[in-house]
Structures are given as C-alpha cells and as structure tokens.
Biotite code that builds the C-alpha atoms (Angstrom):
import biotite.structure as struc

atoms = struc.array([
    struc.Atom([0.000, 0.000, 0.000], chain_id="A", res_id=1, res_name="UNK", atom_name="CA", element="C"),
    struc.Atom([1.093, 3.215, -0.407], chain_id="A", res_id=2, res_name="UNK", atom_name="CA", element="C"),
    struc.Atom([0.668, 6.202, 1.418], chain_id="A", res_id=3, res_name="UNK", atom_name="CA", element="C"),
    struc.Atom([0.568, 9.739, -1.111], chain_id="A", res_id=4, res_name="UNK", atom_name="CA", element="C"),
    struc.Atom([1.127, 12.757, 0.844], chain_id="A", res_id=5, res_name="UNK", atom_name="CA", element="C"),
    struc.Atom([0.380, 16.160, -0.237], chain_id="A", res_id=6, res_name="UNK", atom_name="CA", element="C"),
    struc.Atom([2.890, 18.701, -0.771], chain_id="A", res_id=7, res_name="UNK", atom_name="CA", element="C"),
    struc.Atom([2.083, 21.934, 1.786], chain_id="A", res_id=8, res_name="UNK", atom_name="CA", element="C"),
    struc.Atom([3.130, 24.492, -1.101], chain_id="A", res_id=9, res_name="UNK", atom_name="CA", element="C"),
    struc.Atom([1.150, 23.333, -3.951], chain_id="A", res_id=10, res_name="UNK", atom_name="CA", element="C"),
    struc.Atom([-0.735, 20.586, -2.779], chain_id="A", res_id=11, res_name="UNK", atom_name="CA", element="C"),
    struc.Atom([-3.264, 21.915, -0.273], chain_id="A", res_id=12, res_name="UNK", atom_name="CA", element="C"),
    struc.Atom([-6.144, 24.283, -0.946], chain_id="A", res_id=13, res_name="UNK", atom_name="CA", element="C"),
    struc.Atom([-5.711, 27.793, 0.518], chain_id="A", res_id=14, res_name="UNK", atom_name="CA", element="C"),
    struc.Atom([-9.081, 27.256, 2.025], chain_id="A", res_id=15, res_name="UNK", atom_name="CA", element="C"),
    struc.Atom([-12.709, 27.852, 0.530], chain_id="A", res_id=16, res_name="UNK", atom_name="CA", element="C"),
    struc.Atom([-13.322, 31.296, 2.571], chain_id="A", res_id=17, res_name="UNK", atom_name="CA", element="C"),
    struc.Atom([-9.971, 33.007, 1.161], chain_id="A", res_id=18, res_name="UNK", atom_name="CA", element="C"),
    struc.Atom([-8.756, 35.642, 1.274], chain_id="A", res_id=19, res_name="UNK", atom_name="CA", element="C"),
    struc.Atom([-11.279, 36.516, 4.691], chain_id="A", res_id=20, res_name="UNK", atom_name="CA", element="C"),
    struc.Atom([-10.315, 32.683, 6.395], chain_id="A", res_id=21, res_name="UNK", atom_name="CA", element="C"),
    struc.Atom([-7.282, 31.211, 5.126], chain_id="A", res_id=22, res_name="UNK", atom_name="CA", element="C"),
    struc.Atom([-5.740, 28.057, 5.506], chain_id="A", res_id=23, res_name="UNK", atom_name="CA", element="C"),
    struc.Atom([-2.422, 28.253, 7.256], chain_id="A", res_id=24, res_name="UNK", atom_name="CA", element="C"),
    struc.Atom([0.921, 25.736, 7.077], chain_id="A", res_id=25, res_name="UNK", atom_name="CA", element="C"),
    struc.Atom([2.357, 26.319, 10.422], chain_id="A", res_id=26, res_name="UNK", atom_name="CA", element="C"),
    struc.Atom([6.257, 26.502, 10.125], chain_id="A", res_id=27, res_name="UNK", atom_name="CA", element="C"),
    struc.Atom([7.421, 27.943, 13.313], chain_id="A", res_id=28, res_name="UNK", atom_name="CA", element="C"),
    struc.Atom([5.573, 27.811, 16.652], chain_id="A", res_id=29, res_name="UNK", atom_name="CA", element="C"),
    struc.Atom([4.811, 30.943, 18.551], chain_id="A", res_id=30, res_name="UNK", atom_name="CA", element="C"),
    struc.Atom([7.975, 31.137, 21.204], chain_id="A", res_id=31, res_name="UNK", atom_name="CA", element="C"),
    struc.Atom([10.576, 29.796, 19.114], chain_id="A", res_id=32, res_name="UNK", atom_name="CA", element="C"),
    struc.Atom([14.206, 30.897, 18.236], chain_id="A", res_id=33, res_name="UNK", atom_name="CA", element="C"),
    struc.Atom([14.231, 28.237, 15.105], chain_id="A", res_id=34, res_name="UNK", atom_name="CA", element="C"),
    struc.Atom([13.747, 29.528, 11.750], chain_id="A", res_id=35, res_name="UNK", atom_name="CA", element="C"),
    struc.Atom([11.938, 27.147, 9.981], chain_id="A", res_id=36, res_name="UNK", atom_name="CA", element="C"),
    struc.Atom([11.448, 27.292, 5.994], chain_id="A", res_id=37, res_name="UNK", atom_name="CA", element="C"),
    struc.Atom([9.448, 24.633, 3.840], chain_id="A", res_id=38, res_name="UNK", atom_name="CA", element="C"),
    struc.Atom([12.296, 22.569, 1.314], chain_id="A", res_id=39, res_name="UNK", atom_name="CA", element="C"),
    struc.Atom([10.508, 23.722, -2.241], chain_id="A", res_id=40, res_name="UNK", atom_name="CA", element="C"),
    struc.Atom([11.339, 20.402, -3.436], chain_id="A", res_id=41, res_name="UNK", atom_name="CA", element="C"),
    struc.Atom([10.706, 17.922, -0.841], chain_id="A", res_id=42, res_name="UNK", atom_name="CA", element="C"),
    struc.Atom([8.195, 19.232, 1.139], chain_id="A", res_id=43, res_name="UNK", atom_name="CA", element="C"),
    struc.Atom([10.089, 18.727, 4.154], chain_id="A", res_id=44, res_name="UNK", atom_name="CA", element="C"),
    struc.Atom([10.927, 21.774, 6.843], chain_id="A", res_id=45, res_name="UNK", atom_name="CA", element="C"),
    struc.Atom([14.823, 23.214, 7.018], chain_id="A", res_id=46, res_name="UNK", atom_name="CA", element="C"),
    struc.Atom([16.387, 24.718, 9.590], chain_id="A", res_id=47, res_name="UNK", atom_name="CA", element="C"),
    struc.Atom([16.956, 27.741, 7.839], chain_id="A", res_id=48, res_name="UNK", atom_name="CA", element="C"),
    struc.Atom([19.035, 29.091, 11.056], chain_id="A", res_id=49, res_name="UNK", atom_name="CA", element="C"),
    struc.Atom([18.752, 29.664, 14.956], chain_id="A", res_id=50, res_name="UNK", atom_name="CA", element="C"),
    struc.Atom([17.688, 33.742, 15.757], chain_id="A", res_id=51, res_name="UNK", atom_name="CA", element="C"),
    struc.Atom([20.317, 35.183, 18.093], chain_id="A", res_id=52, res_name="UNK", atom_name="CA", element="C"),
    struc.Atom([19.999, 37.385, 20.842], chain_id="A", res_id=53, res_name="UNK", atom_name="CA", element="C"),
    struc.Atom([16.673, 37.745, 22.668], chain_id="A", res_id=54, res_name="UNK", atom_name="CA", element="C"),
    struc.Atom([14.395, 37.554, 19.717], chain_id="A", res_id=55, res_name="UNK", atom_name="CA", element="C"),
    struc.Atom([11.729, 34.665, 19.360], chain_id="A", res_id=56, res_name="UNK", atom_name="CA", element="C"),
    struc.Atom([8.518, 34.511, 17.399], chain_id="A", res_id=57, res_name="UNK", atom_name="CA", element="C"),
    struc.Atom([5.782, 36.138, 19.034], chain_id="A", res_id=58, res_name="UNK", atom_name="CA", element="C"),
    struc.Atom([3.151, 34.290, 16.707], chain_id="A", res_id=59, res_name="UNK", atom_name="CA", element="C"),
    struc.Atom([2.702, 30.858, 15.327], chain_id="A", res_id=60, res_name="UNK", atom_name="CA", element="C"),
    struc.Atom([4.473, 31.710, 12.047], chain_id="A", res_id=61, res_name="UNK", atom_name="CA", element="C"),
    struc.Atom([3.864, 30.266, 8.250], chain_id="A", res_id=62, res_name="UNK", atom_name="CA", element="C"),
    struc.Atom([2.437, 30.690, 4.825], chain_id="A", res_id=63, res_name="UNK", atom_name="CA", element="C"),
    struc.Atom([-0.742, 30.220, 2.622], chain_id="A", res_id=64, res_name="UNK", atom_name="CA", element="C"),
    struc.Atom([-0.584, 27.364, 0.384], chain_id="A", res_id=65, res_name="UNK", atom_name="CA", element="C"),
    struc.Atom([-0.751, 28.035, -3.154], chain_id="A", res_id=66, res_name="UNK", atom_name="CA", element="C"),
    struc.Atom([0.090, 31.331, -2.580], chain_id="A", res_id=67, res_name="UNK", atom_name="CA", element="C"),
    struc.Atom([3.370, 33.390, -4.250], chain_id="A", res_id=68, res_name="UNK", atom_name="CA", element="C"),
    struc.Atom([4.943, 36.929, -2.844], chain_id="A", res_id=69, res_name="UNK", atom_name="CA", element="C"),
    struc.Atom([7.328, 38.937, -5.156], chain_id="A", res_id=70, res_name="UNK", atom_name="CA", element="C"),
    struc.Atom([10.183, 37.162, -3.062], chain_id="A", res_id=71, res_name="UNK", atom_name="CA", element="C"),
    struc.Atom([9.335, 33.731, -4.856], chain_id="A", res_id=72, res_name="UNK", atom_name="CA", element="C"),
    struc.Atom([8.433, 32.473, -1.218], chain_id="A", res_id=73, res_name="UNK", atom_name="CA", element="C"),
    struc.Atom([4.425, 31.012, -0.255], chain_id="A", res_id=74, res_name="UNK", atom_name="CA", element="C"),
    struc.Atom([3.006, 34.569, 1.640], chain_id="A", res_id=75, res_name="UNK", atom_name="CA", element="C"),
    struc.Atom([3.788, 34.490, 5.256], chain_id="A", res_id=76, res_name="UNK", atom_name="CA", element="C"),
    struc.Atom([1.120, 34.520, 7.970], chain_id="A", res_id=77, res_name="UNK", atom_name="CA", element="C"),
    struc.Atom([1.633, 35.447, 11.774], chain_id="A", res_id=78, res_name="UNK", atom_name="CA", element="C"),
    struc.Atom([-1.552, 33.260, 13.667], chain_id="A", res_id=79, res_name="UNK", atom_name="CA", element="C"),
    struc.Atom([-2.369, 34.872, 16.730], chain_id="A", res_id=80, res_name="UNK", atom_name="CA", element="C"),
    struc.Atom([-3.859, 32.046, 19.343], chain_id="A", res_id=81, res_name="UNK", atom_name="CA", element="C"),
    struc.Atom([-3.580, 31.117, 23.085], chain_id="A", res_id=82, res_name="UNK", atom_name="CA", element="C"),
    struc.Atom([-1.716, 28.292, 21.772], chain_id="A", res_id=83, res_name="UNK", atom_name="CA", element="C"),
    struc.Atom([1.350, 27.126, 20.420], chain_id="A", res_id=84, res_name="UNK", atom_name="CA", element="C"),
    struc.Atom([0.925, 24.760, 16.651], chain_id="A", res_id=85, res_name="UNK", atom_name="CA", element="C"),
    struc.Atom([3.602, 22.231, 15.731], chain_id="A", res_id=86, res_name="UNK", atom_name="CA", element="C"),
    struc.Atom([5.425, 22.989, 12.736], chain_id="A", res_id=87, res_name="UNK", atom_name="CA", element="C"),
    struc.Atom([3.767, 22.020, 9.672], chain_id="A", res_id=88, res_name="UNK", atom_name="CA", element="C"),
    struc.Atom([-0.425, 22.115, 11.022], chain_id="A", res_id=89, res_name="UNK", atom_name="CA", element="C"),
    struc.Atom([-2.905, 23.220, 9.003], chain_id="A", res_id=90, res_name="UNK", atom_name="CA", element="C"),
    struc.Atom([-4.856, 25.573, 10.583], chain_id="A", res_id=91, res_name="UNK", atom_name="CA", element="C"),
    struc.Atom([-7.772, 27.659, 9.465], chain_id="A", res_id=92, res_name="UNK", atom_name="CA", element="C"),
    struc.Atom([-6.975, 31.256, 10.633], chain_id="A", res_id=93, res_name="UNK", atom_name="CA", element="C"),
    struc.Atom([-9.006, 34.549, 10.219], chain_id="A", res_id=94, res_name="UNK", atom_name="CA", element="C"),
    struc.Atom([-6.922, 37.488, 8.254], chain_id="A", res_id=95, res_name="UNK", atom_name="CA", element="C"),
    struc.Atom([-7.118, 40.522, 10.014], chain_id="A", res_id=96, res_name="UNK", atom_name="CA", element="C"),
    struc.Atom([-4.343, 42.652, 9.040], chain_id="A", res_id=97, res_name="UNK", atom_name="CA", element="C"),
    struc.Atom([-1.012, 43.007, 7.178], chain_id="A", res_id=98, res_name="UNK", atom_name="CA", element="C"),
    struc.Atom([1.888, 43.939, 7.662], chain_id="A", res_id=99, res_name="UNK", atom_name="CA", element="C"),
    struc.Atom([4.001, 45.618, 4.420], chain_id="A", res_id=100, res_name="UNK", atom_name="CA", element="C"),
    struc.Atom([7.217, 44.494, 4.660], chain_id="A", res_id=101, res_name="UNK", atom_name="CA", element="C"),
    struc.Atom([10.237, 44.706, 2.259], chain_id="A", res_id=102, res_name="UNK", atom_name="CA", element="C"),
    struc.Atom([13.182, 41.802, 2.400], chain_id="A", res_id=103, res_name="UNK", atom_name="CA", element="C"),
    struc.Atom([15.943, 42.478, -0.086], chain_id="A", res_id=104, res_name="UNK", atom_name="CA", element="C"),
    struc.Atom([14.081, 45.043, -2.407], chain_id="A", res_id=105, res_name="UNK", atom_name="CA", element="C"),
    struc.Atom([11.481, 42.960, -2.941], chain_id="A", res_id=106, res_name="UNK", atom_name="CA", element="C"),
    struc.Atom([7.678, 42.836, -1.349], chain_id="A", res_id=107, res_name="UNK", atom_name="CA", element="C"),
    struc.Atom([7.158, 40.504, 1.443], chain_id="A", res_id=108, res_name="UNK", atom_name="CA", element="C"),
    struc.Atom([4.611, 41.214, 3.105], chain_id="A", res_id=109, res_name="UNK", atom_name="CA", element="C"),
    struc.Atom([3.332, 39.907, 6.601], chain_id="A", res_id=110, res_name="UNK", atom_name="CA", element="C"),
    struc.Atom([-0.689, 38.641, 6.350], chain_id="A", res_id=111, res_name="UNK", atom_name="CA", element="C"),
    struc.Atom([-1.574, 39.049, 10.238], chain_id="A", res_id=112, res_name="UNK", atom_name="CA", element="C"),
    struc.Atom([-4.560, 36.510, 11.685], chain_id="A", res_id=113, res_name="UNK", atom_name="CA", element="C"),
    struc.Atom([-6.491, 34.461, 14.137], chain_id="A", res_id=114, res_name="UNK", atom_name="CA", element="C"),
    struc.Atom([-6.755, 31.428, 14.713], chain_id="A", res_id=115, res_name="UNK", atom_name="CA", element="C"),
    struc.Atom([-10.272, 30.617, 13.524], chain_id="A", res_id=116, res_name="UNK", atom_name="CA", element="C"),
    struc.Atom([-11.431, 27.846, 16.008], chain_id="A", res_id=117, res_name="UNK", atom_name="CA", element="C"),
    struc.Atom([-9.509, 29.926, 19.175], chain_id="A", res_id=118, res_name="UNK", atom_name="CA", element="C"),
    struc.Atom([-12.692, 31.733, 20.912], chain_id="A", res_id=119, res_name="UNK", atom_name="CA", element="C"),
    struc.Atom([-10.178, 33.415, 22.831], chain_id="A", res_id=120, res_name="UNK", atom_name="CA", element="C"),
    struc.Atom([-8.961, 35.474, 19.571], chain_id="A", res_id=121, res_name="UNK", atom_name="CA", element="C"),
    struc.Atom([-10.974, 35.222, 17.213], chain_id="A", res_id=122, res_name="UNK", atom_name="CA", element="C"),
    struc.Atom([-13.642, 37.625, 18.471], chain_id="A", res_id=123, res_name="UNK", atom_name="CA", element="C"),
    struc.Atom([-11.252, 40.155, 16.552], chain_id="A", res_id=124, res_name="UNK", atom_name="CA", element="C"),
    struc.Atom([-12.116, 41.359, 12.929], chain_id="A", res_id=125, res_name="UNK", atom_name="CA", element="C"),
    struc.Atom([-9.282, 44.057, 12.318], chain_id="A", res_id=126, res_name="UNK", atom_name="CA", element="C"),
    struc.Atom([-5.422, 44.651, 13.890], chain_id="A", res_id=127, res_name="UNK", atom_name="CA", element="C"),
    struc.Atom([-6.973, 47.729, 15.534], chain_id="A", res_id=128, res_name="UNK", atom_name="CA", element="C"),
    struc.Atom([-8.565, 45.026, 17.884], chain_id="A", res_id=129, res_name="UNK", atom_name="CA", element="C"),
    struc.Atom([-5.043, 43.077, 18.774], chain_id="A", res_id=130, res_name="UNK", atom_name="CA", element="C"),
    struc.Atom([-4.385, 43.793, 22.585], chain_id="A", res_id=131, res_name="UNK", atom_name="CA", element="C"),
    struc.Atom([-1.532, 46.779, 22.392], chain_id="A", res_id=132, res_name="UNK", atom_name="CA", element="C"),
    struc.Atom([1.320, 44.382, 23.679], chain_id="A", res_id=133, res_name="UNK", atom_name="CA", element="C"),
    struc.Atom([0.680, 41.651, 21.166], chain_id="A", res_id=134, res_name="UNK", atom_name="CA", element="C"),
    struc.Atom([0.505, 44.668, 18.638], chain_id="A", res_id=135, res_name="UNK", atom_name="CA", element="C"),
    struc.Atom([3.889, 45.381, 19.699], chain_id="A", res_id=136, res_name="UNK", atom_name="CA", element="C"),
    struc.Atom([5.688, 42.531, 20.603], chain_id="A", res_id=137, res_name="UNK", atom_name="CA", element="C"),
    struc.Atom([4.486, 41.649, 16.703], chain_id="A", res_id=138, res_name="UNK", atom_name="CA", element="C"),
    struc.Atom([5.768, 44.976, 15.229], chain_id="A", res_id=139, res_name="UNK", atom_name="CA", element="C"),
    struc.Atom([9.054, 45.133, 17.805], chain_id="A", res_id=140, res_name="UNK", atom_name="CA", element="C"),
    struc.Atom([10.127, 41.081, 16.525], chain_id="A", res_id=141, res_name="UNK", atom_name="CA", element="C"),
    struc.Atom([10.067, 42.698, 13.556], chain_id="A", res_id=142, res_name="UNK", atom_name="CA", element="C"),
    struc.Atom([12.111, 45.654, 13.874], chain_id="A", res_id=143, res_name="UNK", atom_name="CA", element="C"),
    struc.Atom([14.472, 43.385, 16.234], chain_id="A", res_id=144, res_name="UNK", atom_name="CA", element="C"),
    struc.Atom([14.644, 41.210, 13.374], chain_id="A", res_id=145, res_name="UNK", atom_name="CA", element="C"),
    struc.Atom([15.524, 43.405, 10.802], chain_id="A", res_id=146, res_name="UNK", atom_name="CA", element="C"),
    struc.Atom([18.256, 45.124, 12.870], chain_id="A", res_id=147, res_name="UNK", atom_name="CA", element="C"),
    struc.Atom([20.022, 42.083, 13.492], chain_id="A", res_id=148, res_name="UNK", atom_name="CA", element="C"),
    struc.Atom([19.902, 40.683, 9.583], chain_id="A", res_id=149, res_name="UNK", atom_name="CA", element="C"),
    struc.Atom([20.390, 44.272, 8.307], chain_id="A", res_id=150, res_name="UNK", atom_name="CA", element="C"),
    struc.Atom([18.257, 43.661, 5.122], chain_id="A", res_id=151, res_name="UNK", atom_name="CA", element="C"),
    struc.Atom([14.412, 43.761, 6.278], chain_id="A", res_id=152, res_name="UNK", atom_name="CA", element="C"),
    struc.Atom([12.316, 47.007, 6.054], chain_id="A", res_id=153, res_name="UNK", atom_name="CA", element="C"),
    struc.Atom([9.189, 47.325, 8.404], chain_id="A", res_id=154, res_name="UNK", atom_name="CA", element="C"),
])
C-alpha cells in the first residue's frame, strides 16, 4: 500500500473562505528561536538558522498554500492564538491585518490573523482590535529582526 502525501506548497487548498479565512501551514511555533522554511522540493521543513539574541517569534508563524509573494516564497502569515501549533499544522486562521514588509528590495509582506477555532482570539475582525502588547511585541520582533539581519524594512 502506499501512502501519497500532499505537498504543503502546492498541494493543499488555501481554504474555501480566502482571502477573509485562510488556511495556514504552520512553520514555526509561537515562542521559538528556530527559523523554519518549507524545502521547495521535498516538502520537508529546514532549519533555515537559529535567531540570536533575545528575539523569538511572538506568533505561530507560516504561509498560505498556493500562494506566491514577489520574493518567490508562499506569503507568510503570523496566527495569533492562546496556543502554540507544531510545525507544519494546518490551521484555518481569520486574516485581520497586514503587515508591508520589504526583504531584499522585494515585497514581502506579513498577512496578520487568528486562529479561527480559538474563541479566545478570534472575536477580533481588524489589527486595531489586537491587545496593544501583542501589537507590539508583533511589530518590535520585527524591527528586532531586521536590525540584526540588516536587510528587512518594516
């Protein structure tokens, strides 16, 4: 028997209620200091590299299948929840925001959401409705971020 598994990139819907509920591919778990990014050609997740200093992700972090930025990459998602997901869930998550972002010269933006089935977040319709410390512990990983790989624009 065998077993055919999808590829997360290409082989999973975005979800039927895009672009307001999305289906997410969960690469990096809210919390940690390992950059994850999905292998193009196997499917598989690669540590891409470990984030120095103090900086961790302050969302579940990860992209929308079937989806393509101007940096050739899936577009990336930040998934608010009370939770932490395991790198490479699918989760349904409510878009709420986005952050505009250039890496390298090139658009890559930031899609911010809930996590749809989290009744603790997903109340929220907009980013005006984030508590202010997740609003800034989002926008300050960022900044942190960029300073530290020199090449990001927030």
């Amino acid at each position: 028997m065998s077993i055919h598994v999808k590829h997360p990139w290409h082989g999973v819907e975005s979800g039927e209620q895009a672009p307001k509920i999305v289906r997410a591919v969960i690469e990096i778990e809210k919390g940690s200091k390992a950059k994850y990014e999905l292998d193009k050609d196997s499917g598989l997740l690669k540590l891409d590299r470990v984030l120095f200093s103090s900086v961790h992700y302050p969302a579940n972090y990860g992209f929308i299948p079937q989806t393509y930025c101007d940096d050739k990459d899936p577009l990336d998602i930040l998934v608010i929840s009370s939770i932490d997901f395991k790198p490479l869930s699918l989760v349904d998550a409510k878009v709420i925001g986005c952050m505009r972002m250039v890496d390298n010269g090139e658009q890559d933006d930031k899609i911010i959401a809930v996590a749809n089935f989290d009744q603790s977040v997903n109340y929220m319709n907009d980013v005006s409705e984030l508590p202010p410390h997740t609003e800034s512990e989002v926008r300050r990983f960022f900044e942190d971020y960029r300073k530290l790989e020199k090449n990001l624009l927030v």
